[in-house]
Residue frames as qw, qx, qy, qz and C-alpha x, y, z in Angstrom:
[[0.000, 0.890, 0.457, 0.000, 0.00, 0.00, 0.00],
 [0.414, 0.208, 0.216, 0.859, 1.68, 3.26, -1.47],
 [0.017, 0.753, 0.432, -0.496, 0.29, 6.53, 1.00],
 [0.434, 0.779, 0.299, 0.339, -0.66, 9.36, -1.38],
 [0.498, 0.220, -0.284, 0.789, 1.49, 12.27, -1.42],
 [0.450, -0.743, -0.426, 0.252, 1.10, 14.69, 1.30],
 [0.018, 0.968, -0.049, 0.246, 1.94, 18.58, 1.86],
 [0.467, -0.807, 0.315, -0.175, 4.59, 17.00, 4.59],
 [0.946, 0.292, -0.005, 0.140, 6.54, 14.87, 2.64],
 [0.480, 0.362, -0.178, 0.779, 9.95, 17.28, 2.28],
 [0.228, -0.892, -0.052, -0.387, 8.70, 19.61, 5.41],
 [0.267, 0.541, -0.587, 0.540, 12.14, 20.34, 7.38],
 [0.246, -0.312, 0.720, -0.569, 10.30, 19.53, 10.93],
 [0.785, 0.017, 0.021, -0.619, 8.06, 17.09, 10.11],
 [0.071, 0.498, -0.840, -0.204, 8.95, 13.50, 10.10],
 [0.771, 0.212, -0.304, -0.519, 6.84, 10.48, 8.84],
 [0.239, -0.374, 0.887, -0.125, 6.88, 7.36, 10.45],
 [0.680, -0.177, -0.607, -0.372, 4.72, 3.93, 9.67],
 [0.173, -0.052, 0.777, -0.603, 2.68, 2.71, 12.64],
 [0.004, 0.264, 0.944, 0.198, -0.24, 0.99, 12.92],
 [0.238, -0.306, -0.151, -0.909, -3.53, 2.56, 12.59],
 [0.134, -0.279, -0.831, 0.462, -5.39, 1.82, 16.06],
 [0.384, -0.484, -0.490, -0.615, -9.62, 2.54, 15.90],
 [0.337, -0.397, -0.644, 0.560, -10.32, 4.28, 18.80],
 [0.155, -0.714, -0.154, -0.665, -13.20, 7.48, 19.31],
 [0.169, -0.397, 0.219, -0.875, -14.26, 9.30, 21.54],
 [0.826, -0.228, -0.166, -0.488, -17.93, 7.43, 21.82],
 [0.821, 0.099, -0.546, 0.134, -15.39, 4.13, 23.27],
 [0.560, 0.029, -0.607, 0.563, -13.85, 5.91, 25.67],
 [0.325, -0.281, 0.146, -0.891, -16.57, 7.23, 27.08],
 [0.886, -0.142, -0.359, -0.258, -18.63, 3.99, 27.19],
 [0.596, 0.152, -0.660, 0.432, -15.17, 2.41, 28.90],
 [0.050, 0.260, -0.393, 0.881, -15.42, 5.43, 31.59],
 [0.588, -0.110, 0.085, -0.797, -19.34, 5.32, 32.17],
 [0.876, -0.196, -0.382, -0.220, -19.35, 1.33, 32.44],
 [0.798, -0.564, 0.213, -0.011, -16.70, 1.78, 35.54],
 [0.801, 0.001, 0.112, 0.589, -13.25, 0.99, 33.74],
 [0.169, -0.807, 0.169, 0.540, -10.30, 2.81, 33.53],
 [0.894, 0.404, 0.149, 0.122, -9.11, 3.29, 29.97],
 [0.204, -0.872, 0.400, 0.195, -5.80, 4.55, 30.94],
 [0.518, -0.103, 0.645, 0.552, -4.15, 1.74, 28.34],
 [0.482, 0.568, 0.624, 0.237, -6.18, 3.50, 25.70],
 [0.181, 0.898, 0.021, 0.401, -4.60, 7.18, 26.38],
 [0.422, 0.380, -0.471, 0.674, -1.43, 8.92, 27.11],
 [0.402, -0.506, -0.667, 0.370, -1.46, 9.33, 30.89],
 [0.036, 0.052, 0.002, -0.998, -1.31, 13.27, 30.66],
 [0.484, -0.194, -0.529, -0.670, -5.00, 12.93, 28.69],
 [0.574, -0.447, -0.680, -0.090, -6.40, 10.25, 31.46],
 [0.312, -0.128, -0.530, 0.778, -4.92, 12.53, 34.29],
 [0.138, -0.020, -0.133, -0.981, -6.66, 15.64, 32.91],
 [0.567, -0.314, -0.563, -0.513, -9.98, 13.88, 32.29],
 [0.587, -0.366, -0.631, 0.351, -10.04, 11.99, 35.73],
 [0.135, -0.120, -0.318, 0.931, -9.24, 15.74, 37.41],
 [0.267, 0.069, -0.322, -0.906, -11.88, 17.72, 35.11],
 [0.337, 0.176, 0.763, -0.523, -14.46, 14.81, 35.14],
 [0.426, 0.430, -0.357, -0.712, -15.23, 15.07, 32.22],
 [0.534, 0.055, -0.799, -0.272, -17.36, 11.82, 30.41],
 [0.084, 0.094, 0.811, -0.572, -18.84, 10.91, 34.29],
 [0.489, 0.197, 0.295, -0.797, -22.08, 12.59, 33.72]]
């Protein structure tokens, strides 16, 4: 599979890696949060810290 070109191909700070593409919203990790789990393997810990402080997705 051969990605199409891109604006950031030759951009001096930009650098292009291959990694897998991982299917994860918003709507998931809310469901995770509102059925009682933590999805702290599904986001950087900064992101679960912030949410967990802020409370956000509880309601």
């Amino acid at each position: 599979m051969h990605a199409q070109a891109s604006m950031f191909d030759n951009h001096p700070r930009v650098t292009l890696t291959q990694a897998p593409v991982i299917e994860l919203s918003s709507s998931a990790i809310r469901a995770c949060i509102k059925s009682g789990k933590i999805p702290s393997a599904m986001l950087h810990p900064n992101v679960w810290e912030e949410i967990e402080k802020s409370g956000h997705y509880r309601n």
